[in-house]
Residue frames relative to the residue before (quaternion, step in Angstrom):
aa qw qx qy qz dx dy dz
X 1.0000 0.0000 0.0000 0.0000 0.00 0.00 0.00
X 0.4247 -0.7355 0.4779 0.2243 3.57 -0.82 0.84
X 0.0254 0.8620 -0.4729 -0.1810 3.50 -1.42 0.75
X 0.5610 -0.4092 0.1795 0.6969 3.75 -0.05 -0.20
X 0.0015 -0.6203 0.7618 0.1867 3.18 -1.59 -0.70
X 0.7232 -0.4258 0.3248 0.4362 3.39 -1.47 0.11
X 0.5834 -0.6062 0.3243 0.4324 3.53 -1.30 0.59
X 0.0204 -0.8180 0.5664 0.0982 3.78 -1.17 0.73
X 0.1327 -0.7841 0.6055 0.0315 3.14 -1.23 1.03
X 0.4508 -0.6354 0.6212 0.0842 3.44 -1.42 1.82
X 0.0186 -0.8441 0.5318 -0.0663 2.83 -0.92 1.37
X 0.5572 -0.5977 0.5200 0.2488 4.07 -0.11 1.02
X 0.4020 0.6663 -0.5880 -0.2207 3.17 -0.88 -0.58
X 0.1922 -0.8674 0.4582 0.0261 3.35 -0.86 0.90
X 0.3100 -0.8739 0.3673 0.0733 3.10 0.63 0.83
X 0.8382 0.2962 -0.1829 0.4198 3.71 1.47 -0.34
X 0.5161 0.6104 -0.3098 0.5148 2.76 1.60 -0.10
X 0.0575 0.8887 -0.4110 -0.1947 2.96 0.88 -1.29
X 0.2591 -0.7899 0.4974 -0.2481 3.20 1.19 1.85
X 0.5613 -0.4642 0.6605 0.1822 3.64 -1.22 0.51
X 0.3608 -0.7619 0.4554 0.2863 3.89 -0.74 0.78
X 0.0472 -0.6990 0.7065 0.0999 4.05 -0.60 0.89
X 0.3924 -0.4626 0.7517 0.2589 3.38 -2.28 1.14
X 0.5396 -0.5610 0.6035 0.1732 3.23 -1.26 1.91
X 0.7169 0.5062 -0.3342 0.3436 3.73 0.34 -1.18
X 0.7232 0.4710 -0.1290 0.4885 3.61 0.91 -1.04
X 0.1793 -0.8495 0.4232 0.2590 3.05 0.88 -1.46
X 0.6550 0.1748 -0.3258 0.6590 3.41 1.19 1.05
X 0.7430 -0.2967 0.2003 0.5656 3.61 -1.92 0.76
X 0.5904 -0.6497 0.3628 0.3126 2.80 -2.03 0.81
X 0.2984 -0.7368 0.5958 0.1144 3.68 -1.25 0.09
X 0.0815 0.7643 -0.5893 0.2486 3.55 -0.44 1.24
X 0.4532 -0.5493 0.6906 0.1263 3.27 -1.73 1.03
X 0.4505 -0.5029 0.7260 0.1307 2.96 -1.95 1.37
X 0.8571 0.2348 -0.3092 0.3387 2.98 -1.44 1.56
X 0.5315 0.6275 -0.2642 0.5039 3.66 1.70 -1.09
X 0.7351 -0.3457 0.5774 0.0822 3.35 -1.70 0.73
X 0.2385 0.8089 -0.5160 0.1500 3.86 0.69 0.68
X 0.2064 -0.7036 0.6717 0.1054 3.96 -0.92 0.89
X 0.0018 0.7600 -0.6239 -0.1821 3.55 -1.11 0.23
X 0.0531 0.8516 -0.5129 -0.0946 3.60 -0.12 0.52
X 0.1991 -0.9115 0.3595 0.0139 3.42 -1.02 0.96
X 0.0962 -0.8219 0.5496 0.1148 3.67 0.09 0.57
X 0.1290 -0.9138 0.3473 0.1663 3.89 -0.92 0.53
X 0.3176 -0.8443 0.4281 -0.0540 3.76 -0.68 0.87
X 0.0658 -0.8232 0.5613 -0.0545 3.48 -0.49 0.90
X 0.8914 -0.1549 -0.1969 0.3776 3.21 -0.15 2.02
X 0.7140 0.0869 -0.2007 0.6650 3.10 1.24 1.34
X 0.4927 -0.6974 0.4606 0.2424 3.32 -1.19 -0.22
X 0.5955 0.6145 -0.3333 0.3958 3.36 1.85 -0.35
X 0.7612 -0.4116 0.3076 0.3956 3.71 -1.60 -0.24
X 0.5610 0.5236 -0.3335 0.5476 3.90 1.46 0.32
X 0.5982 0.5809 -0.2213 0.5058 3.36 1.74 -0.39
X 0.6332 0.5800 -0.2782 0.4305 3.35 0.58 -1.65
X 0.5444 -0.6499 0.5111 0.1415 3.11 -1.83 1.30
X 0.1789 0.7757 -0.5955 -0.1079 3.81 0.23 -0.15
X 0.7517 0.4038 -0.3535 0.3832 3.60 0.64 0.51
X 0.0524 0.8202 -0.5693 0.0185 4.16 0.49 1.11
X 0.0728 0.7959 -0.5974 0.0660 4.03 1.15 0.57
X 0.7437 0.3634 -0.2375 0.5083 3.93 0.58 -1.96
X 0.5554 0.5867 -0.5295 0.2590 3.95 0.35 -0.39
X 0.1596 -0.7495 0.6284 0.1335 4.03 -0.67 0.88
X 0.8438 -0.2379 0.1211 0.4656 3.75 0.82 -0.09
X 0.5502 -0.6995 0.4524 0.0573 3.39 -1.33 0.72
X 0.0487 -0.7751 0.6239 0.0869 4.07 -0.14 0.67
X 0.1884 -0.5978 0.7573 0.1834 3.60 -1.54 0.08
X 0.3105 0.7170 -0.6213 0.0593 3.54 -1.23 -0.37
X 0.2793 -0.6257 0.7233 -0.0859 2.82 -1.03 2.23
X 0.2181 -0.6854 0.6735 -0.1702 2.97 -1.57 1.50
X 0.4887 -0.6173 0.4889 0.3755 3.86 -0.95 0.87
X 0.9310 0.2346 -0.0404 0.2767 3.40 -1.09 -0.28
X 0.7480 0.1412 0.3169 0.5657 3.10 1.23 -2.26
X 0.6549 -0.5076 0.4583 0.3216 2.78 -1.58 -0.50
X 0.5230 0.7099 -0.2144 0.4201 2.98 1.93 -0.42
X 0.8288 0.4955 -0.1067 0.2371 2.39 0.72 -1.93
X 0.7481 -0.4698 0.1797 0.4328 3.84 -1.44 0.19
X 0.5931 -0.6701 0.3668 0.2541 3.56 -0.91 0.92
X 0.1435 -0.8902 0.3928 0.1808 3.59 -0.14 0.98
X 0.7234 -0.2365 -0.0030 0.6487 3.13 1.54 -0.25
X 0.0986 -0.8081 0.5784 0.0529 3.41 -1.51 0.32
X 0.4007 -0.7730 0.4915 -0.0178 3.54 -1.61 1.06
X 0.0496 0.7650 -0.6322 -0.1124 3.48 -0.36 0.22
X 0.0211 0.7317 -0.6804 -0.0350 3.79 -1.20 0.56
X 0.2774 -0.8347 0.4734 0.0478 3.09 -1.13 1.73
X 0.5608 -0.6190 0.1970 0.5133 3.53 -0.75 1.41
X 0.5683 0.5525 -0.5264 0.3078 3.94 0.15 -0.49
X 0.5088 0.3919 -0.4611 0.6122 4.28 0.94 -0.22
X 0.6169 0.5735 -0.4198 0.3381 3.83 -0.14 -0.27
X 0.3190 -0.7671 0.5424 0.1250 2.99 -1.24 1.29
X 0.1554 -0.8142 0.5540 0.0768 4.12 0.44 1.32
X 0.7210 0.2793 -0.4115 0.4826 4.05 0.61 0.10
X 0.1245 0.7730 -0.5890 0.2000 3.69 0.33 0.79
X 0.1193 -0.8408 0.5281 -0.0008 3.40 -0.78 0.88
X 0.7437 -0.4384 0.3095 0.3988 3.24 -0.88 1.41
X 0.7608 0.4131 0.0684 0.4959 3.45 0.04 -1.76
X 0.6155 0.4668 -0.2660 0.5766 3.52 1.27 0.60
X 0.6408 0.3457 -0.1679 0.6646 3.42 1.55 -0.49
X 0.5690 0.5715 -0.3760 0.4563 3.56 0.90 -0.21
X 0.5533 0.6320 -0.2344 0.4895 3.43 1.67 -1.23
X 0.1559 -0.7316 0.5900 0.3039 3.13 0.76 -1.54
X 0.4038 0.6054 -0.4946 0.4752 3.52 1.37 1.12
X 0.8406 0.2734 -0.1380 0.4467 3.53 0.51 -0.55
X 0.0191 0.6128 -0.7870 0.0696 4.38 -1.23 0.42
X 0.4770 -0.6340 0.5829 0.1752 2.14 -2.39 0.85
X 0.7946 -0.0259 -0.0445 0.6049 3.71 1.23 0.14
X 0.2518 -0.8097 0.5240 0.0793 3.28 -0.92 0.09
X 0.3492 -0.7608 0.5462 0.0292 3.38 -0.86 0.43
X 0.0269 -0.8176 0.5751 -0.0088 4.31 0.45 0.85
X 0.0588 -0.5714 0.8180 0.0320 3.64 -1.27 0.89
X 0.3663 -0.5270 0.7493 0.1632 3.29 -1.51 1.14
X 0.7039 -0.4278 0.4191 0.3819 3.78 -2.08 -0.10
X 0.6227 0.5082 -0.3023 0.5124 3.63 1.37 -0.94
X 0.6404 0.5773 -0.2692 0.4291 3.80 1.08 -0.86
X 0.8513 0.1629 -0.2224 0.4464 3.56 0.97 -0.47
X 0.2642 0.8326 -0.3816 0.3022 3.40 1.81 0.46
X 0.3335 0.6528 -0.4680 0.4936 4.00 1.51 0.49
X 0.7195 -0.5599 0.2845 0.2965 3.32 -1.31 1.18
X 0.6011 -0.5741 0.4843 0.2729 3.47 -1.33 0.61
X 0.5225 0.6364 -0.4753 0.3099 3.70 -0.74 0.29
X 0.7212 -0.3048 0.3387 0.5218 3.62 -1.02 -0.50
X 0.2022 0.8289 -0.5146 -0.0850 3.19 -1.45 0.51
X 0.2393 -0.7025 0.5423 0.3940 4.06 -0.23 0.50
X 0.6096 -0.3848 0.6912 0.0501 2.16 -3.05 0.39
X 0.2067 0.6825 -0.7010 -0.0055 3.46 -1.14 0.40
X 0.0835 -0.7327 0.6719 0.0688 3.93 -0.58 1.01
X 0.1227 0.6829 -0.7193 -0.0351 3.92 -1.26 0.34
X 0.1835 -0.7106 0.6774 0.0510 2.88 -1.71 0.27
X 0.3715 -0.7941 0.4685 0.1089 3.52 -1.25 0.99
X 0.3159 -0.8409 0.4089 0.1610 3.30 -0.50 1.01
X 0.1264 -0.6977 0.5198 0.4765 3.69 -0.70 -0.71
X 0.7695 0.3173 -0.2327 0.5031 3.65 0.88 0.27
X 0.7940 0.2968 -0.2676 0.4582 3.60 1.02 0.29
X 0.6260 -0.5682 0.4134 0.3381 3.66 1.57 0.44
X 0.7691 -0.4390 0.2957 0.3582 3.57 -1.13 0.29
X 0.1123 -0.9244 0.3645 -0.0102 3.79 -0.04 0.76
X 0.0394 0.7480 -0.6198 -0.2340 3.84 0.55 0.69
X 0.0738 -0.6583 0.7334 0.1526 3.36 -1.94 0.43
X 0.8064 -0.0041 -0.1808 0.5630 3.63 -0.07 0.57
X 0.0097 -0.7258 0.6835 0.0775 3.54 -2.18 0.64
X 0.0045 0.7803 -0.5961 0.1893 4.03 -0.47 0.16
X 0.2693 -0.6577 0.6776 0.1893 2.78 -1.61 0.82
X 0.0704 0.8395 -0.5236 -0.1269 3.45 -1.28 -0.38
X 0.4853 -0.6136 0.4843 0.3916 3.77 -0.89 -0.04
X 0.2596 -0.6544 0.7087 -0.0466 3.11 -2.04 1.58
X 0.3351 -0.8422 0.4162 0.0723 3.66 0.09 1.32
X 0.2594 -0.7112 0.6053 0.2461 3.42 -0.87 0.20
X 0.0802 -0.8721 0.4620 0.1399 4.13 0.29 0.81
X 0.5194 -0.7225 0.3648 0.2741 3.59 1.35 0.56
X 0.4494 0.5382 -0.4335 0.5661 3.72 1.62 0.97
X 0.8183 0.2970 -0.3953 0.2931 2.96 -1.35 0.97
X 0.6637 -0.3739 0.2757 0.5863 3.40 -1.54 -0.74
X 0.3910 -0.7832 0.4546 0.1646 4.06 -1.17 0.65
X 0.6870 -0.5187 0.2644 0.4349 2.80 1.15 0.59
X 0.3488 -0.5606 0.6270 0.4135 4.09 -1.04 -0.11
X 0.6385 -0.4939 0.5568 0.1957 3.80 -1.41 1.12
X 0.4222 -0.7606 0.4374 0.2280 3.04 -1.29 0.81
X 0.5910 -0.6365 0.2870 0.4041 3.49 -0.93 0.98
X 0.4044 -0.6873 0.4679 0.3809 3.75 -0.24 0.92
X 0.2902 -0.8034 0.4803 0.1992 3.71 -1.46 0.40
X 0.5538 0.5158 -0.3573 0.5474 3.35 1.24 0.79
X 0.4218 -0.6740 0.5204 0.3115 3.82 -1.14 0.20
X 0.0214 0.8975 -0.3951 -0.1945 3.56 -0.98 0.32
X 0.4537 -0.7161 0.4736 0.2389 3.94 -0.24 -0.11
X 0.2575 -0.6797 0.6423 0.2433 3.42 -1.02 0.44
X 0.8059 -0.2973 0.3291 0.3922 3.51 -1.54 0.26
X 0.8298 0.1922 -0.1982 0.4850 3.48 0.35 -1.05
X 0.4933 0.6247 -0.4224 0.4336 3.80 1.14 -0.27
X 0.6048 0.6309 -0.1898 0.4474 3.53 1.42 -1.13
X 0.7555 0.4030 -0.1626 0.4904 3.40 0.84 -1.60
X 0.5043 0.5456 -0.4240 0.5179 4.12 1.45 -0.22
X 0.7349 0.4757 -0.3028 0.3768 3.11 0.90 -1.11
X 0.6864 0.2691 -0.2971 0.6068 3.82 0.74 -0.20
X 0.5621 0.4159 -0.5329 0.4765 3.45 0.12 0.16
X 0.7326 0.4481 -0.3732 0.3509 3.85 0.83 -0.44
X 0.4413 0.6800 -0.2600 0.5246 3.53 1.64 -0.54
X 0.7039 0.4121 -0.1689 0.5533 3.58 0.92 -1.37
X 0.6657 0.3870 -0.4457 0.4566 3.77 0.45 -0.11
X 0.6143 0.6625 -0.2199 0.3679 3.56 1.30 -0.91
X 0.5052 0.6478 -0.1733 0.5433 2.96 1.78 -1.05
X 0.9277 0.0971 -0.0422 0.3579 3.44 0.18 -1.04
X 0.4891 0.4856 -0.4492 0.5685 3.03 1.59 1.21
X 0.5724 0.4887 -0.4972 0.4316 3.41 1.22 1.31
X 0.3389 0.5585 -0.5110 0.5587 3.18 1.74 0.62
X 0.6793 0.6003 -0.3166 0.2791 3.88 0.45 -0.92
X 0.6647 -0.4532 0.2559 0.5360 4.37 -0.82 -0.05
X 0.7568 -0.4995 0.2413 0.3459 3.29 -1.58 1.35
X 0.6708 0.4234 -0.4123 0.4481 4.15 1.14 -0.25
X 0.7101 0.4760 -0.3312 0.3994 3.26 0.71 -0.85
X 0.5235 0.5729 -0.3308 0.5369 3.66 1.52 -0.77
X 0.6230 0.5601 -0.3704 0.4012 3.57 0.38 -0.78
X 0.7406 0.3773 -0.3571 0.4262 3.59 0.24 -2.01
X 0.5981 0.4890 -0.4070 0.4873 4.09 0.95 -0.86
X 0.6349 0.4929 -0.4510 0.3881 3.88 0.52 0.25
X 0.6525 0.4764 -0.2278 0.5435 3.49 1.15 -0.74
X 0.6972 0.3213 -0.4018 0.4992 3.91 0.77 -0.58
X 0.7779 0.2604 -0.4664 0.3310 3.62 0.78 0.18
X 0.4630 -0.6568 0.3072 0.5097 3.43 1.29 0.66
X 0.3016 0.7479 -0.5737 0.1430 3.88 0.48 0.66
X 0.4345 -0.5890 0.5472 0.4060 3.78 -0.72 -0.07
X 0.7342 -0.4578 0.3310 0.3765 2.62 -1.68 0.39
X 0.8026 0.3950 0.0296 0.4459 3.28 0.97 -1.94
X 0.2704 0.8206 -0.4162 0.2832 3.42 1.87 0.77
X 0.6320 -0.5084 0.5374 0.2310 3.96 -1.01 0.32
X 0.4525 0.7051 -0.5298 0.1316 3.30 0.11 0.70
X 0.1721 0.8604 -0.4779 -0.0415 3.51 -0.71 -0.05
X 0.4402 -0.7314 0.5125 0.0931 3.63 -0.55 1.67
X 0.0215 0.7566 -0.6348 0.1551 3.67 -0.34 1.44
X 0.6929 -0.3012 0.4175 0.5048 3.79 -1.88 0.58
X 0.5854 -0.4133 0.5569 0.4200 3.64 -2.25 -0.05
X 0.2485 -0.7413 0.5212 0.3421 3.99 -0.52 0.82
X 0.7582 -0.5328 0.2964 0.2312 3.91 -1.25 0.45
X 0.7451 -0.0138 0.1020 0.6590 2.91 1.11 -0.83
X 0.5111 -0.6728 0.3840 0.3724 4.14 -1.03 0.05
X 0.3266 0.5494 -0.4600 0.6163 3.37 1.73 0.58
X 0.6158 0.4839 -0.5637 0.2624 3.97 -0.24 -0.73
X 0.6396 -0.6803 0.3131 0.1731 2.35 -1.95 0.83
X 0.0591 -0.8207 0.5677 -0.0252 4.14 -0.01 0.46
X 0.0557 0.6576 -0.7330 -0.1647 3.56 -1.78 -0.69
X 0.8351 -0.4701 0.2071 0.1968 2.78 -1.74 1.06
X 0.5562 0.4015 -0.3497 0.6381 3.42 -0.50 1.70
X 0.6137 0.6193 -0.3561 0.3362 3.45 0.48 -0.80
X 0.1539 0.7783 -0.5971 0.1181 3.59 -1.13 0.71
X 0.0148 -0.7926 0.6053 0.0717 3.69 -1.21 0.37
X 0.5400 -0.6268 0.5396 0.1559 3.17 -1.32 0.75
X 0.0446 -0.8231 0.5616 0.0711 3.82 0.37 0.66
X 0.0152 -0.8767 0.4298 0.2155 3.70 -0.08 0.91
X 0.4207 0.7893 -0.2950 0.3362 3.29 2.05 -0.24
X 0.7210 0.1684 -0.1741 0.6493 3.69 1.36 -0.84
X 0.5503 -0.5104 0.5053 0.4258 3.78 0.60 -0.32
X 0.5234 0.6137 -0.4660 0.3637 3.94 0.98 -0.17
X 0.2250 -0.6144 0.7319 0.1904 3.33 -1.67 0.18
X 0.2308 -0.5981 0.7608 0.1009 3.50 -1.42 1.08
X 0.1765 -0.6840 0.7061 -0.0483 3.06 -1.85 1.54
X 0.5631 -0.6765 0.3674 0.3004 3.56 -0.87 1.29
X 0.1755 0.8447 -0.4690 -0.1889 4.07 0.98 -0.35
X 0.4202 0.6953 -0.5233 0.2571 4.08 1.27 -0.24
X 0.3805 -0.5975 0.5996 0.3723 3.04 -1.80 -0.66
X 0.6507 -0.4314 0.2985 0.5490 3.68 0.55 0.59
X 0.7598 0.2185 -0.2228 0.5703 3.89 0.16 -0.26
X 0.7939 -0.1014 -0.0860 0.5933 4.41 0.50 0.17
X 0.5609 -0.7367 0.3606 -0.1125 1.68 -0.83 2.41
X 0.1455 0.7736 -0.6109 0.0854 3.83 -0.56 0.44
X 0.1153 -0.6686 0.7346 -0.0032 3.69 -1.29 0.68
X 0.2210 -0.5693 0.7913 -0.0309 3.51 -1.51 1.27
X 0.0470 0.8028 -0.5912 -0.0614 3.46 -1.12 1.12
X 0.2486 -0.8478 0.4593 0.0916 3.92 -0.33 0.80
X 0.0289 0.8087 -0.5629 0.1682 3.18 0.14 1.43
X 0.4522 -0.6599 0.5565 0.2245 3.97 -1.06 0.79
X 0.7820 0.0949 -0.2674 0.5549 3.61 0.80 0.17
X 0.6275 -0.5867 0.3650 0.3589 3.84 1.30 1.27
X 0.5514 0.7621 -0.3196 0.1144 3.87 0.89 -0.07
């Protein structure tokens, strides 16, 4: 009776073709979970994948690398493997990999080993020769899932400041007192020039609450609405008219 086992992915390698990697088992690029138990087993081939292809001799091979990369080929290295030829299986048999009983090497991520962010990532398989130098047989991208198990991580730090309701309303209600103690004597007008960073020789000018956000005003203008707590700001150019009101509960 079959049971699970960790996830495993048949890998070709073809070294002449040089084909994008497909999971034999699935049949398209591979596809793995972030965090999961991930086998990679590999059988190798030079200019096809069939039984006229298939290596049945790995005598000169001295060892095998993986390396899983973010994104690309560029990109930052998320982990890497080396298997030496003495873990290799050198009497593999066509018709043993067809089974999906049998590989020349493999490649084991533990849960900590593939626990690197979710998103796209590439393949790069090589192999070492003793008589032909360093050999890639297979590359590919594929998808690294995010399976919504475990710890998620700490949120990202937000880039903007915010306010609660009543932190908000202190905060314009302070602006509005500041406001209309530059209508007041030249000290008391002054210290309300510096806490709203106004110049000395700034445009300002304290007018009634205007009617509507169409009324008519010019530049400098402001009022002190004490009826909602809001402050009306002049925002026109002297000929269209506009009013910005700032209220702590938007009213």
């Amino acid at each position: 009776m079959p049971s699970l086992s960790a996830l495993t992915l048949r890998l070709p390698c073809d070294q002449a073709t040089r084909n994008a990697v497909v999971d034999k088992i699935a049949n398209r690029p591979p596809s793995t979970w972030r965090g999961n138990r991930i086998v990679i087993r590999c059988a190798l081939f030079d200019g096809g994948n069939g039984e006229g292809q298939f290596i049945d001799d790995i005598a000169n091979i001295v060892s095998a690398t993986l390396i899983i990369r973010a994104n690309n080929a560029a990109g930052a290295v998320l982990f890497t493997q080396t298997v030496e030829a003495a873990e290799m299986n050198d009497a593999l048999t066509f018709a043993q990999w067809q089974a999906n009983t049998g590989w020349h090497f493999q490649f084991v991520l533990d849960t900590t080993d593939s626990n690197f962010a979710a998103g796209k990532i590439y393949y790069a398989i090589a192999v070492a020769t003793t008589d032909a130098g360093d050999i890639t047989v297979a590359t590919g991208t594929g998808d690294h899932l995010e399976d919504g198990i475990g710890d998620p991580g700490e949120p990202d730090t937000p880039d903007y400041v915010s306010w609660s309701k009543a932190e908000s309303d202190a905060r314009y209600l302070r602006i509005s007192q500041e406001l209309g103690e530059l209508a007041l004597d030249p000290e008391v007008a002054a210290a309300a020039r510096g806490n709203l960073g106004i110049g000395a020789g700034a445009l300002i000018n304290k007018v009634a609450v205007p009617g509507s956000f169409t009324a008519a005003g010019k530049p400098g203008d402001f009022a002190h609405d004490h009826a909602t707590a809001a402050i009306w700001i002049y925002t026109g150019d002297g000929s269209t008219h506009t009013w910005l009101k700032l209220s702590g509960v938007n009213a």
